[in-house]
PDB file of N, CA, C and O in Angstrom:
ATOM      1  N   UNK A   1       0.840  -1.179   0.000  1.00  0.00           N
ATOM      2  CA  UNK A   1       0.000   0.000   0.000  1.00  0.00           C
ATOM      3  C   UNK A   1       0.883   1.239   0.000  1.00  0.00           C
ATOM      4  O   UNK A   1       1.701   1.383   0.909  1.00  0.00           O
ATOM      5  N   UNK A   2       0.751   2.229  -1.062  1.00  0.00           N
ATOM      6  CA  UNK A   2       1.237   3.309  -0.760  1.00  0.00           C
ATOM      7  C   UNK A   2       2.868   3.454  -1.237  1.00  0.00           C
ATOM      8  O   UNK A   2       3.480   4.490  -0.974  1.00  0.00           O
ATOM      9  N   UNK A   3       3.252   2.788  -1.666  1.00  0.00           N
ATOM     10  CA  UNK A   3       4.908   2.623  -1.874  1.00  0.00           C
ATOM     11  C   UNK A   3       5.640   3.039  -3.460  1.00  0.00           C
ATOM     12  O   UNK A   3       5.642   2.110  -4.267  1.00  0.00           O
ATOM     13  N   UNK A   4       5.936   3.688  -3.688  1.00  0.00           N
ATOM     14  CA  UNK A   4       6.742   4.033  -4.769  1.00  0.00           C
ATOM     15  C   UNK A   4       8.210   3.821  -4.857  1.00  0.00           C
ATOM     16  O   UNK A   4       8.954   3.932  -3.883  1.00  0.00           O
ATOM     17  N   UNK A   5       8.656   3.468  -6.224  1.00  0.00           N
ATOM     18  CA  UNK A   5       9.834   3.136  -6.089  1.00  0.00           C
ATOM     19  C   UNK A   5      11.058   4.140  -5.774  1.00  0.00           C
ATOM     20  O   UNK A   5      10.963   5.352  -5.968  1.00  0.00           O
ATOM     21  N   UNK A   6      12.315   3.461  -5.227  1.00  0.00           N
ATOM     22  CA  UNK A   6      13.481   3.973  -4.080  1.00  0.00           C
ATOM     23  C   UNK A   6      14.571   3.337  -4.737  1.00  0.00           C
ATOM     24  O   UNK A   6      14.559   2.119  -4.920  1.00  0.00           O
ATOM     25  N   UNK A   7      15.477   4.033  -5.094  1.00  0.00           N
ATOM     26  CA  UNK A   7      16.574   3.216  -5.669  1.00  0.00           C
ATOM     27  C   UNK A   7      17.716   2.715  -3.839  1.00  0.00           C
ATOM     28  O   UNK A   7      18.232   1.639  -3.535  1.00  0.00           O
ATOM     29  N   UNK A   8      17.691   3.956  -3.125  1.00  0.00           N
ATOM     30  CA  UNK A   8      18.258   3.842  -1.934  1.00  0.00           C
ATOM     31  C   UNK A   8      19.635   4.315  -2.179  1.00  0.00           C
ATOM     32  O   UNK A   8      20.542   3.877  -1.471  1.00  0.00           O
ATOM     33  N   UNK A   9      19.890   5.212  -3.165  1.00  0.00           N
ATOM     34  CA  UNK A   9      20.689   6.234  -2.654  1.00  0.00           C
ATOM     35  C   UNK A   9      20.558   6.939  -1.782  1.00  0.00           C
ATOM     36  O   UNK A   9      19.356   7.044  -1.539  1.00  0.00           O
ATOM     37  N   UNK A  10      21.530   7.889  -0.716  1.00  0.00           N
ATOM     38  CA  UNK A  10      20.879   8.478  -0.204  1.00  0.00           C
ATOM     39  C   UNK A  10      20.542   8.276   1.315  1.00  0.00           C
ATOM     40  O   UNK A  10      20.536   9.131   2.200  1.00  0.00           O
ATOM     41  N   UNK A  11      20.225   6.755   1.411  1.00  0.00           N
ATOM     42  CA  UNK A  11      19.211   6.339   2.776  1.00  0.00           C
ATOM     43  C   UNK A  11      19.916   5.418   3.486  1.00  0.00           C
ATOM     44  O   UNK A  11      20.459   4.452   2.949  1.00  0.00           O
ATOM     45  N   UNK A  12      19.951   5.660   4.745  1.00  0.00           N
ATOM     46  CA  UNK A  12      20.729   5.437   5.741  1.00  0.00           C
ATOM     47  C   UNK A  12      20.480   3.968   5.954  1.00  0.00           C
ATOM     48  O   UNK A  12      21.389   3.201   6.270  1.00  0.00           O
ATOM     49  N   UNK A  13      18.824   3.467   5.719  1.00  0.00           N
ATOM     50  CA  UNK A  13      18.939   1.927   6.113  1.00  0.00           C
ATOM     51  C   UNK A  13      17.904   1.633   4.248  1.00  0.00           C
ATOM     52  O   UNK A  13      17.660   2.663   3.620  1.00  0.00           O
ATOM     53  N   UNK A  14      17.698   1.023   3.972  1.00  0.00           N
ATOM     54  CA  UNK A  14      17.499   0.260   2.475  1.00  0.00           C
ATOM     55  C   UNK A  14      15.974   0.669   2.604  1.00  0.00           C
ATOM     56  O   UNK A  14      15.237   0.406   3.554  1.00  0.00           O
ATOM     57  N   UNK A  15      15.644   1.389   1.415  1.00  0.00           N
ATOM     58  CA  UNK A  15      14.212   1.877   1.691  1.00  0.00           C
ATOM     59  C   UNK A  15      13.386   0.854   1.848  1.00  0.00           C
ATOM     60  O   UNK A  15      12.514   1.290   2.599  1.00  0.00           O
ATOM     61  N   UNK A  16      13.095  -0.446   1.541  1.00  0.00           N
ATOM     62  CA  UNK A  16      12.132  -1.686   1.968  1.00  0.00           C
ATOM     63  C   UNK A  16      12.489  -2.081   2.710  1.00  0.00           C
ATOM     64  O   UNK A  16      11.575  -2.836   3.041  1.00  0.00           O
ATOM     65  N   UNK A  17      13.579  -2.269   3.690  1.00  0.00           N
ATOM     66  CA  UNK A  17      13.616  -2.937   4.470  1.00  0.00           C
ATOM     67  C   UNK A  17      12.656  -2.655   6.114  1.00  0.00           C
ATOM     68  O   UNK A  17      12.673  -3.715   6.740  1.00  0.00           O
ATOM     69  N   UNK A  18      12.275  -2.107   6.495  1.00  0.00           N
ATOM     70  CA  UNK A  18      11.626  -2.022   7.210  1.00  0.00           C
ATOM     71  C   UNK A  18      11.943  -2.011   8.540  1.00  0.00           C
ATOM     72  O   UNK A  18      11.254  -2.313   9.514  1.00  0.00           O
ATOM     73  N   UNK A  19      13.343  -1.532   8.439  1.00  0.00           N
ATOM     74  CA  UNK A  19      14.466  -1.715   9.601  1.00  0.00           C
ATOM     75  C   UNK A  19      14.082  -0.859  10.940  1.00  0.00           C
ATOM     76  O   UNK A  19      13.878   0.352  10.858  1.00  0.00           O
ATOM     77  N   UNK A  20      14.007  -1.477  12.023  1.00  0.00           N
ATOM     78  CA  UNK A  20      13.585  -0.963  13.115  1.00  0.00           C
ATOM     79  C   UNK A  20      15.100  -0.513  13.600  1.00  0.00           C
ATOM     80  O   UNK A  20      16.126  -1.193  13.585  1.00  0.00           O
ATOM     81  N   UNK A  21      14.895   0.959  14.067  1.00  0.00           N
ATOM     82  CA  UNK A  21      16.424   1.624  14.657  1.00  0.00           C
ATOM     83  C   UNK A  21      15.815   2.649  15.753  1.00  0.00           C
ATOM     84  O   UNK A  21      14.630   2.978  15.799  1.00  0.00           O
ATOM     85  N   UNK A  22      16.772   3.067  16.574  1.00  0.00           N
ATOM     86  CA  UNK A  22      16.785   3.736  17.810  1.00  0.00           C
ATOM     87  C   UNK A  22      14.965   4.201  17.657  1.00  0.00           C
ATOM     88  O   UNK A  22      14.592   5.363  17.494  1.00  0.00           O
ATOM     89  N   UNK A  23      14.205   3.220  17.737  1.00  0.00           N
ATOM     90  CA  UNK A  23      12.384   2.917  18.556  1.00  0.00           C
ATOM     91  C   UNK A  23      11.863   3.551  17.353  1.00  0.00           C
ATOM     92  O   UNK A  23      10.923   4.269  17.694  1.00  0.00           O
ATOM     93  N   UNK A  24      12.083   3.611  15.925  1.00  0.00           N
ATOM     94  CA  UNK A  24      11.466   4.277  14.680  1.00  0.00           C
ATOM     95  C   UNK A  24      11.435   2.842  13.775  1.00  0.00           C
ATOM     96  O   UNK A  24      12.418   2.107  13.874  1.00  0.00           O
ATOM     97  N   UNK A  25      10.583   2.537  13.105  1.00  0.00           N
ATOM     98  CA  UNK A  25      10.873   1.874  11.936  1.00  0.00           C
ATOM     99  C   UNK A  25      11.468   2.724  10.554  1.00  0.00           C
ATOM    100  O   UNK A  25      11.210   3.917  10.388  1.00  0.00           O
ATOM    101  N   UNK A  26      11.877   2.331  10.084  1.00  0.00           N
ATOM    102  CA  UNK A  26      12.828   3.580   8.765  1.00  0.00           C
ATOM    103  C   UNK A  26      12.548   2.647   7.665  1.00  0.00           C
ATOM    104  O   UNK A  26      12.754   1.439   7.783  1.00  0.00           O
ATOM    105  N   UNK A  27      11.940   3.352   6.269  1.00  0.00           N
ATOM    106  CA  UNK A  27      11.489   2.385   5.051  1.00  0.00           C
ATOM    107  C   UNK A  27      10.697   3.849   4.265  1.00  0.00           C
ATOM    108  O   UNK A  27      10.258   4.924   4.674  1.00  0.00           O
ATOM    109  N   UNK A  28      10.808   3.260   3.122  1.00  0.00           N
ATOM    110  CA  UNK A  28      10.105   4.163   2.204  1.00  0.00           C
ATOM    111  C   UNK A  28       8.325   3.839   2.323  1.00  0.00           C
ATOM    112  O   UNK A  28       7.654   2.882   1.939  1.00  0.00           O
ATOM    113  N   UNK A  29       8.056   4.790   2.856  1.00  0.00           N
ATOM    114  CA  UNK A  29       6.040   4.695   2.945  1.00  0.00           C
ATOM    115  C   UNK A  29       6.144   4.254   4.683  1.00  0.00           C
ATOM    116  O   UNK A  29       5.058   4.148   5.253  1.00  0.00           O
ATOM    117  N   UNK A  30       6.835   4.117   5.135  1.00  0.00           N
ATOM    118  CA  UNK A  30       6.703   3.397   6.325  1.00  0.00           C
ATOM    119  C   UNK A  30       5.372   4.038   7.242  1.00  0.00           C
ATOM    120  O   UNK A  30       4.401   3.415   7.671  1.00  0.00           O
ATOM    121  N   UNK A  31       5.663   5.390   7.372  1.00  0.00           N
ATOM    122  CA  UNK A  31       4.683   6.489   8.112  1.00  0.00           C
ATOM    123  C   UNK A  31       3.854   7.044   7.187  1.00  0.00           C
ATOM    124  O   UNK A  31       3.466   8.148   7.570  1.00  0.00           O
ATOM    125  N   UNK A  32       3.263   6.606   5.721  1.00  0.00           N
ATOM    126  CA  UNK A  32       2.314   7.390   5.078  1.00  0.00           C
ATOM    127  C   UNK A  32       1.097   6.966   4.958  1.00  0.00           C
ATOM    128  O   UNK A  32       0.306   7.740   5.496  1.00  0.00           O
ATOM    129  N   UNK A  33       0.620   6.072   4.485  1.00  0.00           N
ATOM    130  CA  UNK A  33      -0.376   5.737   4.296  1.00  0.00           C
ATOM    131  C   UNK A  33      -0.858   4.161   5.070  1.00  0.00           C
ATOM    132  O   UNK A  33      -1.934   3.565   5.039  1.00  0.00           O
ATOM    133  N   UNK A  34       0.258   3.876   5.645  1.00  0.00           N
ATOM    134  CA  UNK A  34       0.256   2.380   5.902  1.00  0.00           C
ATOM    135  C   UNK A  34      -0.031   2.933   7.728  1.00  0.00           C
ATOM    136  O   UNK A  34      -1.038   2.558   8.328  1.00  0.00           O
ATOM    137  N   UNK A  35       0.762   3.616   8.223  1.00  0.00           N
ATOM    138  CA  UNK A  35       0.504   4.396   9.288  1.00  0.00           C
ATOM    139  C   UNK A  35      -1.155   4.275   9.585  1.00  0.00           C
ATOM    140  O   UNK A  35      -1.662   3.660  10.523  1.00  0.00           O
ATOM    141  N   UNK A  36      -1.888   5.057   8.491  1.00  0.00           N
ATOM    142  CA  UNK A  36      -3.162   5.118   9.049  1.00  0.00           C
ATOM    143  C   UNK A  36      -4.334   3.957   9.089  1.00  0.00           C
ATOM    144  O   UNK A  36      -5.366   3.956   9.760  1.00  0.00           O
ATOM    145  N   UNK A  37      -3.821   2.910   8.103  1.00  0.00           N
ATOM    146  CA  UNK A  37      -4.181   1.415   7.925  1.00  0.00           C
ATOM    147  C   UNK A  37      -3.989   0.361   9.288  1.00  0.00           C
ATOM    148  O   UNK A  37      -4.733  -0.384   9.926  1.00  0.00           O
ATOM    149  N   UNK A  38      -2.563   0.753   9.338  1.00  0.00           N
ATOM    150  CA  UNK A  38      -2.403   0.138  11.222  1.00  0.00           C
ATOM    151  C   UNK A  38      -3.295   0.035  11.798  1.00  0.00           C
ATOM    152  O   UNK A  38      -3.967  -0.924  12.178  1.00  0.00           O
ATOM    153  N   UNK A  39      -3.388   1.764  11.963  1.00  0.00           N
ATOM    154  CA  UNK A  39      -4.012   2.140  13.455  1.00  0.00           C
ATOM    155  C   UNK A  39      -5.329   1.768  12.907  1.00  0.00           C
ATOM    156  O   UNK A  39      -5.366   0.637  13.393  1.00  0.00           O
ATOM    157  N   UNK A  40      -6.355   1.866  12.306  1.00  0.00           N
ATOM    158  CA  UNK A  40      -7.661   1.340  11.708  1.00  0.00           C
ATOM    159  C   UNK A  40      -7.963  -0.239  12.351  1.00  0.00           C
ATOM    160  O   UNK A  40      -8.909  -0.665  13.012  1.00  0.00           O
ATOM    161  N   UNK A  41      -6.664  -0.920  11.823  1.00  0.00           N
ATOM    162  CA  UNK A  41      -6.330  -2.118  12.029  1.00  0.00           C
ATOM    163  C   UNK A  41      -6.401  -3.008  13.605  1.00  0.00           C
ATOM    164  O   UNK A  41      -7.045  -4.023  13.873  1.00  0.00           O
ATOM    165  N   UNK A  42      -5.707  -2.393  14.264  1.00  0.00           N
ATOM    166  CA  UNK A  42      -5.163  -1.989  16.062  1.00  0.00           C
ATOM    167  C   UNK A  42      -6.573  -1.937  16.752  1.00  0.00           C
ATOM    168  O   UNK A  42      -7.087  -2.710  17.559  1.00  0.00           O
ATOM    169  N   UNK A  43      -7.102  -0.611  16.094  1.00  0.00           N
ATOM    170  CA  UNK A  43      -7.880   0.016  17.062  1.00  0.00           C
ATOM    171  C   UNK A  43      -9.497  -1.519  17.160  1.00  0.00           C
ATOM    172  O   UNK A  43     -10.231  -1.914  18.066  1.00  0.00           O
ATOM    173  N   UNK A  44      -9.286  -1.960  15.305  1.00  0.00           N
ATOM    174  CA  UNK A  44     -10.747  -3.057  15.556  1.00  0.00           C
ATOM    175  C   UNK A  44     -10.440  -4.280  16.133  1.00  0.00           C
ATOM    176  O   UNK A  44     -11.284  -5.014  16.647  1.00  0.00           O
ATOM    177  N   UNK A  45      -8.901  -4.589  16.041  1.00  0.00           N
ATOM    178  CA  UNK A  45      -8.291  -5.835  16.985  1.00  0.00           C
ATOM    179  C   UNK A  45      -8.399  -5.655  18.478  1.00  0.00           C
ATOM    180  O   UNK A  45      -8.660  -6.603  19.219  1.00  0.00           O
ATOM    181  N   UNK A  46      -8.176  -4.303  18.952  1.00  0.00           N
ATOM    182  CA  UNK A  46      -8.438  -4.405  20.710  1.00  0.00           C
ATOM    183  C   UNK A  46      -9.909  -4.234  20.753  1.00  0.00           C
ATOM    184  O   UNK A  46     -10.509  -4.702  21.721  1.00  0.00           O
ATOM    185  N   UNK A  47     -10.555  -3.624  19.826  1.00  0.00           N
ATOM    186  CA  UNK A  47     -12.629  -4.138  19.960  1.00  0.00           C
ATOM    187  C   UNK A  47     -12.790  -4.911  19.820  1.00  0.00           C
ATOM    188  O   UNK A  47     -13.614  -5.249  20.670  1.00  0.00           O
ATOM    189  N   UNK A  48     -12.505  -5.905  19.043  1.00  0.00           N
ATOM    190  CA  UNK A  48     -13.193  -7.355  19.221  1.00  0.00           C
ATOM    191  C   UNK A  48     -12.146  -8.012  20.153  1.00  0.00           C
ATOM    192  O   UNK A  48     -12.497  -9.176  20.348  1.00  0.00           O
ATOM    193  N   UNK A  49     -11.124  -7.752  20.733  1.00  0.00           N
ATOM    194  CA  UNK A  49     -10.624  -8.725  22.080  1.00  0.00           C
ATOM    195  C   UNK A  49     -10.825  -7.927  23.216  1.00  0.00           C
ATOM    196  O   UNK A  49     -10.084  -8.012  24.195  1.00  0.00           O
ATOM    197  N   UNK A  50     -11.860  -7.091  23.148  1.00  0.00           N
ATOM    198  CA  UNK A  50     -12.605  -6.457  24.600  1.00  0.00           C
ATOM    199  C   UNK A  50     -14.550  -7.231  24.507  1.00  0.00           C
ATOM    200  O   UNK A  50     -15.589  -7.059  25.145  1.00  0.00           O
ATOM    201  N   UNK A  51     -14.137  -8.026  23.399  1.00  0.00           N
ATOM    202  CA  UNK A  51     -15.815  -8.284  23.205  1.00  0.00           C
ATOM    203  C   UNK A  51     -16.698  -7.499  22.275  1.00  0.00           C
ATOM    204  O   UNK A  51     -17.750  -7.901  21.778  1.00  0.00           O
ATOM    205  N   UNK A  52     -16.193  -6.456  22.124  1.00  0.00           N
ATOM    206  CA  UNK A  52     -17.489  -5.562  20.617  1.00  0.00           C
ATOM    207  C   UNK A  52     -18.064  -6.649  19.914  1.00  0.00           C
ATOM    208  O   UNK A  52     -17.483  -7.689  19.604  1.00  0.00           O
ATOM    209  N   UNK A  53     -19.151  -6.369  19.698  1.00  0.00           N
ATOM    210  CA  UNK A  53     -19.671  -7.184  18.821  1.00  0.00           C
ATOM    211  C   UNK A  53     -20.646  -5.606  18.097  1.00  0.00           C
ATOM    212  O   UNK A  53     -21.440  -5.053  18.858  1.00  0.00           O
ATOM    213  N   UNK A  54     -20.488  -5.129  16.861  1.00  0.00           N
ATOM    214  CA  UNK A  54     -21.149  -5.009  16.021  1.00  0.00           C
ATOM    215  C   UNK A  54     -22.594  -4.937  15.778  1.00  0.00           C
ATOM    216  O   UNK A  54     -23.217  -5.969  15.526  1.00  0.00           O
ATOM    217  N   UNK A  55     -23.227  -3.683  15.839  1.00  0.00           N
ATOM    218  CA  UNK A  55     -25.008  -4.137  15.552  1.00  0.00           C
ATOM    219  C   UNK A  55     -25.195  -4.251  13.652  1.00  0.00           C
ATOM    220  O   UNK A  55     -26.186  -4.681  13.061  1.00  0.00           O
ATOM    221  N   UNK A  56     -24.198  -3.839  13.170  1.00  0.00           N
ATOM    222  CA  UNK A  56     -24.253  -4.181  11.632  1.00  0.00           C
ATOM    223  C   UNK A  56     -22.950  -4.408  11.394  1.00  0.00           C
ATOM    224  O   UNK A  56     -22.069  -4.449  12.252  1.00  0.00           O
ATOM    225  N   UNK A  57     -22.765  -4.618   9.740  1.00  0.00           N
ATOM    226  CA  UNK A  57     -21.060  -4.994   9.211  1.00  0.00           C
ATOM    227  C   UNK A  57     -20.849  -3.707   9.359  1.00  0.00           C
ATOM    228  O   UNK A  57     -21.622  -2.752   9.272  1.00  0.00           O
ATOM    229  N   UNK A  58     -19.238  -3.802   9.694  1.00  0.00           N
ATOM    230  CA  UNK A  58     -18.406  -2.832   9.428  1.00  0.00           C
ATOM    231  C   UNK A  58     -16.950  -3.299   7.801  1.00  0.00           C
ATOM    232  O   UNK A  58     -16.334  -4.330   7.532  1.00  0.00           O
ATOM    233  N   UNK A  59     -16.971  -2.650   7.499  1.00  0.00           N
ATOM    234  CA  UNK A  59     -16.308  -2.601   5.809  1.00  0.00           C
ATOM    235  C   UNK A  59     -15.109  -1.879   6.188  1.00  0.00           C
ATOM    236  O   UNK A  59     -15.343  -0.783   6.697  1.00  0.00           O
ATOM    237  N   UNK A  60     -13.544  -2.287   6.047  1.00  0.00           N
ATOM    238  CA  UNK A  60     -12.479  -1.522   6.110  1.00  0.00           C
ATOM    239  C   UNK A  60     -11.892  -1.383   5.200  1.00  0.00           C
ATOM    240  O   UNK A  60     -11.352  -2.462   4.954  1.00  0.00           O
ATOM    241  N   UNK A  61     -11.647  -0.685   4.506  1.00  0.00           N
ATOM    242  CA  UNK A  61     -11.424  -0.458   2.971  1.00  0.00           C
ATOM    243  C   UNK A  61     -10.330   0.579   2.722  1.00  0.00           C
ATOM    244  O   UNK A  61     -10.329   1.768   3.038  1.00  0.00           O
ATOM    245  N   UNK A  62      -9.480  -0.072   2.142  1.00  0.00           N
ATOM    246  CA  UNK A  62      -8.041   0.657   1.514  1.00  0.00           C
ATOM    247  C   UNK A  62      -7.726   0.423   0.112  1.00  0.00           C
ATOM    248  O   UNK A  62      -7.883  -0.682  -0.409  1.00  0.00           O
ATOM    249  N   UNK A  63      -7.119   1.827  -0.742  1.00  0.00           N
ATOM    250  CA  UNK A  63      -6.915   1.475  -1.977  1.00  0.00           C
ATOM    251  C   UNK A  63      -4.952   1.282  -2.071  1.00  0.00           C
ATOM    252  O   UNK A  63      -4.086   1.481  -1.218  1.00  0.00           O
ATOM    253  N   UNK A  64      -4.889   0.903  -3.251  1.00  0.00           N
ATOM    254  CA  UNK A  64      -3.691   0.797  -3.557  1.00  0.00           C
ATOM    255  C   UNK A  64      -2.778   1.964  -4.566  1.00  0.00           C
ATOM    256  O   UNK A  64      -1.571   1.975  -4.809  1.00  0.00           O
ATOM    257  N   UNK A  65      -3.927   2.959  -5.051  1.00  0.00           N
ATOM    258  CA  UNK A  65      -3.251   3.752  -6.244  1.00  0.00           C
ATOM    259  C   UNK A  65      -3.135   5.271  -5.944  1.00  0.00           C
ATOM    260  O   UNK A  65      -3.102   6.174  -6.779  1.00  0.00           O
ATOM    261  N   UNK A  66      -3.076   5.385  -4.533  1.00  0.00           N
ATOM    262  CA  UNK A  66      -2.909   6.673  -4.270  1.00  0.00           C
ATOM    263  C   UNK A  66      -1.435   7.437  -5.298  1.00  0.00           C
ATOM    264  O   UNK A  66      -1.524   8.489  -5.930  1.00  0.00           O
ATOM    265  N   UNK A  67      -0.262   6.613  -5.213  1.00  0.00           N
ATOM    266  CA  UNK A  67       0.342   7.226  -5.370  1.00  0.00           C
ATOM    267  C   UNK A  67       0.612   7.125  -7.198  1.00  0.00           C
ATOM    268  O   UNK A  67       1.722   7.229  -7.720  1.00  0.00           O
ATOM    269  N   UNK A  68      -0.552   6.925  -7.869  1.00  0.00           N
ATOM    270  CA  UNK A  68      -0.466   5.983  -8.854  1.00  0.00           C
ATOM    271  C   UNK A  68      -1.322   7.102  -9.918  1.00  0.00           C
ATOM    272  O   UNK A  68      -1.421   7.188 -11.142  1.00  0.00           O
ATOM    273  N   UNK A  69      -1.705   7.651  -9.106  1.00  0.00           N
ATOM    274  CA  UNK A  69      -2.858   8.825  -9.705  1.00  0.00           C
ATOM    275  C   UNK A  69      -4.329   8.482  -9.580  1.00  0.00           C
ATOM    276  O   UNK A  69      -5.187   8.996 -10.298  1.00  0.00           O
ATOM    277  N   UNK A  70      -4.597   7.534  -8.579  1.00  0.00           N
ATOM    278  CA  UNK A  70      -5.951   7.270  -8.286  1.00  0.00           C
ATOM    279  C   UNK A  70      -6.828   6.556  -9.580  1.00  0.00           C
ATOM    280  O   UNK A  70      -7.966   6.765 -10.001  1.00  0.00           O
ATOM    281  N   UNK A  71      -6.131   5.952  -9.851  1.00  0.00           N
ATOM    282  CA  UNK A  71      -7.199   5.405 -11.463  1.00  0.00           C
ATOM    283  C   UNK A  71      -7.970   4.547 -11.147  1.00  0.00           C
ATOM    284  O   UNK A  71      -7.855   3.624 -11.954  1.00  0.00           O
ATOM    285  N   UNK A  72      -9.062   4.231 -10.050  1.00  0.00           N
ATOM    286  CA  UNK A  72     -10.031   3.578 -10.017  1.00  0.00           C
ATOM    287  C   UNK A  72      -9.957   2.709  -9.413  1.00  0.00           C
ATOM    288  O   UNK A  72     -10.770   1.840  -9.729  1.00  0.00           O
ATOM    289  N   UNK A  73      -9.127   2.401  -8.368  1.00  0.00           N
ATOM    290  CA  UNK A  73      -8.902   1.245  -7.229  1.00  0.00           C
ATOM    291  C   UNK A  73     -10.421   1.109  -6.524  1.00  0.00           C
ATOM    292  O   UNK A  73     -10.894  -0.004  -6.295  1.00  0.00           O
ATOM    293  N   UNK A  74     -11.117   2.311  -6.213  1.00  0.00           N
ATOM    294  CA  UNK A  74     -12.545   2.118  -5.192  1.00  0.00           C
ATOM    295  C   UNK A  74     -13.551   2.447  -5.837  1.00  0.00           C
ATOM    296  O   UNK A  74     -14.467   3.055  -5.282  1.00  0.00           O
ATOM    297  N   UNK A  75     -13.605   2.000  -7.589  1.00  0.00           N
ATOM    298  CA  UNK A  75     -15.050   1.948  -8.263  1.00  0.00           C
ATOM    299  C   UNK A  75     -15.407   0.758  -8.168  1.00  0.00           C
ATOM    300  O   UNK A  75     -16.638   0.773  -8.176  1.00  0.00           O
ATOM    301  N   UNK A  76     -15.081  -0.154  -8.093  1.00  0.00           N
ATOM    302  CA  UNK A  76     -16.188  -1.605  -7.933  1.00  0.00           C
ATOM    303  C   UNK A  76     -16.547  -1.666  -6.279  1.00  0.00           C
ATOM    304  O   UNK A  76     -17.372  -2.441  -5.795  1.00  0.00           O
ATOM    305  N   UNK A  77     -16.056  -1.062  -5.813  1.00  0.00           N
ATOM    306  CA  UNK A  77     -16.886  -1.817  -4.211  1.00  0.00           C
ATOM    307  C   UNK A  77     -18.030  -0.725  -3.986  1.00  0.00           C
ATOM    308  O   UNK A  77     -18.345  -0.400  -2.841  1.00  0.00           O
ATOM    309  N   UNK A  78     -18.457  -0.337  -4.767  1.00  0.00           N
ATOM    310  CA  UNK A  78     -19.956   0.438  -4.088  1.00  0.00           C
ATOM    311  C   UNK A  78     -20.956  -0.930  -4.392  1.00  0.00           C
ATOM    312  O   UNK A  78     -21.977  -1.218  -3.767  1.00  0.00           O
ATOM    313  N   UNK A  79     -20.486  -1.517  -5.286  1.00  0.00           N
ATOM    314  CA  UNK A  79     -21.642  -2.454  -6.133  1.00  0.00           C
ATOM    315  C   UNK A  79     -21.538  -3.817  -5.236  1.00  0.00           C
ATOM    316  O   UNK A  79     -22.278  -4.799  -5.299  1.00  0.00           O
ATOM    317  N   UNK A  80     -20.682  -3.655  -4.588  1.00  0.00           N
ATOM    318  CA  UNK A  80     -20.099  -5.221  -3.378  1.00  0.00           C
ATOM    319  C   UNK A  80     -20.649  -5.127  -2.209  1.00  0.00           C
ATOM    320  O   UNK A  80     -20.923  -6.046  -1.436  1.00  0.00           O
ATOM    321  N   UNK A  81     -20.843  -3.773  -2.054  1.00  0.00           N
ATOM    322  CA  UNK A  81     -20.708  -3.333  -0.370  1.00  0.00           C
ATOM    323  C   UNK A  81     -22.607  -3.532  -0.073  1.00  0.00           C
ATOM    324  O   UNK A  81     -23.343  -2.564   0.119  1.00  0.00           O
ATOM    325  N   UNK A  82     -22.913  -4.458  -0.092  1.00  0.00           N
ATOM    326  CA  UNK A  82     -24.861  -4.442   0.496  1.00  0.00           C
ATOM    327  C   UNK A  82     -25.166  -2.879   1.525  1.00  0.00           C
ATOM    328  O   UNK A  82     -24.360  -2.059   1.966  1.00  0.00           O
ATOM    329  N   UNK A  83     -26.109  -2.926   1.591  1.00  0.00           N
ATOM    330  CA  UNK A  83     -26.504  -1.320   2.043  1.00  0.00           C
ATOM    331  C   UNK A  83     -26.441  -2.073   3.446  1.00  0.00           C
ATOM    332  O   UNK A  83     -26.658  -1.456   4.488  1.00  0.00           O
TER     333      UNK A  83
END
């Protein structure tokens, strides 16, 4: 999600690697878009291991072409998603 290419000139640890250093992870995209997917992520994993249970579906939905120019990653799920 979110990642454009890095040749890794330049960068102190290899832009994919995902290298955890003095309490930061360091990577190309590391803190952009994947950041807010986490926490989305986190926040519905400690609700359902406190017990939430849901009075309808909940839908978590991420695209892939932000950095791509947006060409249509989130036109088919209106037609998926039941009301």
């Amino acid at each position: 999600m979110d990642v454009v290419p890095a040749d890794g000139e330049g960068w102190e640890y290899p832009p994919f690697s995902g290298a955890i250093a003095d309490g930061y992870v360091w990577g190309r995209g590391a803190l952009d878009m994947k950041f807010g997917l986490i926490t989305i992520l986190e926040a519905v994993e400690e609700m359902l291991e406190a017990g939430f249970t849901p009075s309808r579906d909940i839908y978590i939905i991420s695209t892939c072409d932000e950095e791509a120019g947006d060409k249509g990653g989130i036109r088919p799920l209106p037609g998926a998603i039941r009301p």
